[in-house]
C-alpha positions in Angstrom: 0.0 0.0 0.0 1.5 3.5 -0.8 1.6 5.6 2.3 -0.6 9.1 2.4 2.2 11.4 1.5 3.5 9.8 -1.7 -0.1 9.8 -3.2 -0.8 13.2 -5.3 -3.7 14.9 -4.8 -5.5 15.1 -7.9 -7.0 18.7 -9.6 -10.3 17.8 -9.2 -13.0 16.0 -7.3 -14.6 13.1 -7.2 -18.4 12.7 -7.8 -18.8 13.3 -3.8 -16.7 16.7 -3.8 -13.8 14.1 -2.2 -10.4 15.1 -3.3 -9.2 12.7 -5.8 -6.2 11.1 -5.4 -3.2 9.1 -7.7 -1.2 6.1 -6.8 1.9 5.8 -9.3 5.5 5.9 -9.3 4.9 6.9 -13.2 4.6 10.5 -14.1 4.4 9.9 -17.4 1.5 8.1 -17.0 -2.2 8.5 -19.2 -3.5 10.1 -15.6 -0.7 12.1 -14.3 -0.4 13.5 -18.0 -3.8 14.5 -17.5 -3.5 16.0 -14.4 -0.2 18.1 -15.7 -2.5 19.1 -18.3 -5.5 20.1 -16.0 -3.5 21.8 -13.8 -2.2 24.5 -16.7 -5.6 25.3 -17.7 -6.5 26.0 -14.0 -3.4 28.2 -13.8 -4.1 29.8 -17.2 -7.6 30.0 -16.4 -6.8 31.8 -13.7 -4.1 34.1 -14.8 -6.8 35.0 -17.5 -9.7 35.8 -14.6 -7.4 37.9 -12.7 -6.4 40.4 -15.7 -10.5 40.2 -16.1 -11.2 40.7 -12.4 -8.7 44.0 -12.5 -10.7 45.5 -15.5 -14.0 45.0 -13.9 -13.0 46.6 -10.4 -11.7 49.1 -12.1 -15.4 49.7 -13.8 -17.2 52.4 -11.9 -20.2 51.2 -13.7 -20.0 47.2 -12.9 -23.2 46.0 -11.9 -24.1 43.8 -8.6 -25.1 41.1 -11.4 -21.5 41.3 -12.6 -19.4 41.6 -9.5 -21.6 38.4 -8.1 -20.2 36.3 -11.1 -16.7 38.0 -10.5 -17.3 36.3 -6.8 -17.8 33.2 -7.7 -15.6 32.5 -10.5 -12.6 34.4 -8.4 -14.0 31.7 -5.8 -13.6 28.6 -8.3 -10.1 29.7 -9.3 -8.9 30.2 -6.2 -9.8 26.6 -5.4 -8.4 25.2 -7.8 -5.2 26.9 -7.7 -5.4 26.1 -3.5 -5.8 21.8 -4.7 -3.1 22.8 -7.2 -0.3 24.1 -3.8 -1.7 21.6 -1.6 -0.6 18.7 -4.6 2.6 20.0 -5.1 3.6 21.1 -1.2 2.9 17.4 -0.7 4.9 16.5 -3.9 7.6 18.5 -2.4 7.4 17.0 1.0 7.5 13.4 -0.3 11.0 14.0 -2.6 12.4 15.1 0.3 11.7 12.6 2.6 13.3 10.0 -0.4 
């Protein structure tokens, strides 16, 4: 069995809104490739929010409607990007135990 801290927390949840995890030694595998690859849209995804985030608080005009959605994408992003730290901080942690 692999032990807690070698497993990597994957970017997204299961069915439940459990986190998700991987068991492989393989980081070229079909499912950490994935991962790799879900993990730079999250970050790009949210790279692109925040340039969008500074144009609409800088809109004297934004409407409630508007700064609502803001919210809650801002929210989702900064989720993701929080799964995204907690994977690798443990990542981290497990090389330098080896």
């Amino acid at each position: 069995m692999t032990a807690h801290s070698e497993l990597r927390l994957l970017p997204w949840s299961g069915p439940d809104g459990k986190p998700c995890y991987l068991s492989t030694d393989d980081n070229n595998s079909h499912l950490s490739r994935l991962a790799d690859t879900t993990e730079a849209i999250q970050v790009g995804l949210a790279d692109n929010l925040l340039a969008h985030a500074l144009v609409v608080l800088s809109d004297q005009n934004a409407t409630p409607d508007e700064l609502r959605a803001l919210s809650t994408n801002l929210v989702g992003a900064l989720r993701d990007i929080l799964r995204i730290a907690a994977s690798r901080s443990r990542d981290l942690s497990a090389r330098a135990v080896h």
